[in-house]
N, C-alpha and C positions, 0 to 999 in steps of 0.2 A: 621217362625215368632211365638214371643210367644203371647197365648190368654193375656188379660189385667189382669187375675187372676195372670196367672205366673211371670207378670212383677211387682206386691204389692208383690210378696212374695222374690223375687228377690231385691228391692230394701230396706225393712225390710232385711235381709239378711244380701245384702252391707253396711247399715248405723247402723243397731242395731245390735251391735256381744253378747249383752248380753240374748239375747233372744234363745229360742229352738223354732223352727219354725216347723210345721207342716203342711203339703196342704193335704188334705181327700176329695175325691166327693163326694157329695151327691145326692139324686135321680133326682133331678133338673138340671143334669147337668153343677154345680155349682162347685165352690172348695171352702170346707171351709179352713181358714186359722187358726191356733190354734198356742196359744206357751205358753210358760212360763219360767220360770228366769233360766240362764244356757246354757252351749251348751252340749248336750245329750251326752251319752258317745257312742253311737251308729251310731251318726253324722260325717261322713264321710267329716273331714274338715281339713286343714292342719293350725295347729296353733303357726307354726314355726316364730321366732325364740322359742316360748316358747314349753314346756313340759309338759305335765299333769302328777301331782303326785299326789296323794290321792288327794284333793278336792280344789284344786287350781294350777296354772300355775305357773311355773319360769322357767326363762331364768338363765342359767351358762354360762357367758363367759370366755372362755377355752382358746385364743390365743390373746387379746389386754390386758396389764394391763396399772391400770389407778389408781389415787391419789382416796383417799376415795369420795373426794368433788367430784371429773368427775364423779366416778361408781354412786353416787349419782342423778347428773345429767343425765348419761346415762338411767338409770332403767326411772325417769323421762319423760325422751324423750321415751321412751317406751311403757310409759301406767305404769310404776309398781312402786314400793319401792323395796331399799334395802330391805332383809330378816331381819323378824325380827321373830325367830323360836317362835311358839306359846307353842310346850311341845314337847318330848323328841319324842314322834311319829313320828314326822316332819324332828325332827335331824335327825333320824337312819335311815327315808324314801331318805332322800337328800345323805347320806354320801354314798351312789350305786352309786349315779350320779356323785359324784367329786373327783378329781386327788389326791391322798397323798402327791404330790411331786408339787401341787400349793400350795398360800395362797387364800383366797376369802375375800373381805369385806361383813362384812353385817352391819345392820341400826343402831348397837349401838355405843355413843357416852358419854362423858361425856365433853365435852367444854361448856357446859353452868354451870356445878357444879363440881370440881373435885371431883374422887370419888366415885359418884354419876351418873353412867352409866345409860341412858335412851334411851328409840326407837329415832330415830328421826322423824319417822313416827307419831306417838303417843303423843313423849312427856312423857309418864312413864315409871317407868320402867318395864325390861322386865320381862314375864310371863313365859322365860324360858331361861336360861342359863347352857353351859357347860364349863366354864373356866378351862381352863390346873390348874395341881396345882401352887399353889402362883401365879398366875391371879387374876383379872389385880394388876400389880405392878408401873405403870409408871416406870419403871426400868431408863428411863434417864430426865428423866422430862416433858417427852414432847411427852405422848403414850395415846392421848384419843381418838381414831378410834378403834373399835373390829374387828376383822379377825378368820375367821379360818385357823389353820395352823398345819403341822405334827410336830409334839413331838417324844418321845424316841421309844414309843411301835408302830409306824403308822397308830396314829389315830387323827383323825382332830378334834381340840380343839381349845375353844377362849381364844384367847391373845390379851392385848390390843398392840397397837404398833403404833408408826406414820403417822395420818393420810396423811401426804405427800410420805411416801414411795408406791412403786407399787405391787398393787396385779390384780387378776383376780374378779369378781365380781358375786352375787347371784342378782336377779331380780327378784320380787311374786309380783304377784295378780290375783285376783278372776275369772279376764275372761280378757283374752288379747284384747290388742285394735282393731287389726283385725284380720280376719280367711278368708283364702283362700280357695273357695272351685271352684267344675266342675258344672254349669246347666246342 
């Protein structure tokens, strides 16, 4: 049975994943309880489906593809967004984790301005882009979803393309919606 100390730290745990959680005794034979924003990197938690990569979580699905609007939805159902890469750090950190031989969506779009590519997260645009050369082109009229995708040299670059065709998808955010860990 656990004391009633362990079952507050227990149930903060289960219901607040955005917290780092701490139990310390004190000479009272008390347990203080301590946290603060984050889950530590030292925290022994499983926070699959997602991945930690420098300072935030995504999820890369590698074996369902799915229209830009579903992977949209999916990350959603998730807890996350589409990627929306913040600088070139981010790019180079991610492109270890993903297949040359997928494509992936991420968050950028331009159906509400052509042309005029924005997060859909956000709403601006974005803070960082790596378009292939002559990206984006709407090449057949009707190409306002971004992806990454392999080009000549095997390196993954955005191209815009139809957001109804199927790719595999990127999923980020700050702290996954649940973490699995052992009491």
């Amino acid at each position: 049975m656990f004391p009633k100390e362990l079952w507050l730290v227990y149930y903060i745990l289960i219901h607040i994943t955005v917290l780092h959680i701490s139990a310390v005794p004190n000479n009272n034979d008390q347990i203080l309880v301590r946290w603060q924003n984050g889950i530590a990197d030292d925290f022994n938690a499983d926070t699959k489906p997602f991945k930690k990569i420098l300072d935030n979580y995504y999820y890369i699905e590698e074996d369902t593809t799915l229209n830009w609007f579903a992977a949209l939805h999916k990350c959603h159902e998730l807890g996350a967004e589409l990627i929306s890469y913040e600088n070139e750090n981010e790019y180079d950190a991610l492109l270890n984790h993903l297949s040359k031989t997928k494509c992936y969506w991420i968050d950028l779009t331009n159906l509400s301005k052509e042309g005029g590519y924005q997060s859909i997260t956000t709403g601006y645009p974005p803070s960082f882009t790596k378009w292939d050369v002559g990206e984006p082109n709407n090449k057949f009229g009707d190409e306002n979803c971004a992806q990454l995708i392999t080009y000549v040299w095997g390196i993954l670059k955005m191209n815009d393309n139809n957001c109804y065709d199927l790719c595999q998808f990127i999923c980020k955010t700050k702290y996954p919606l649940q973490i699995n860990f052992v009491v």
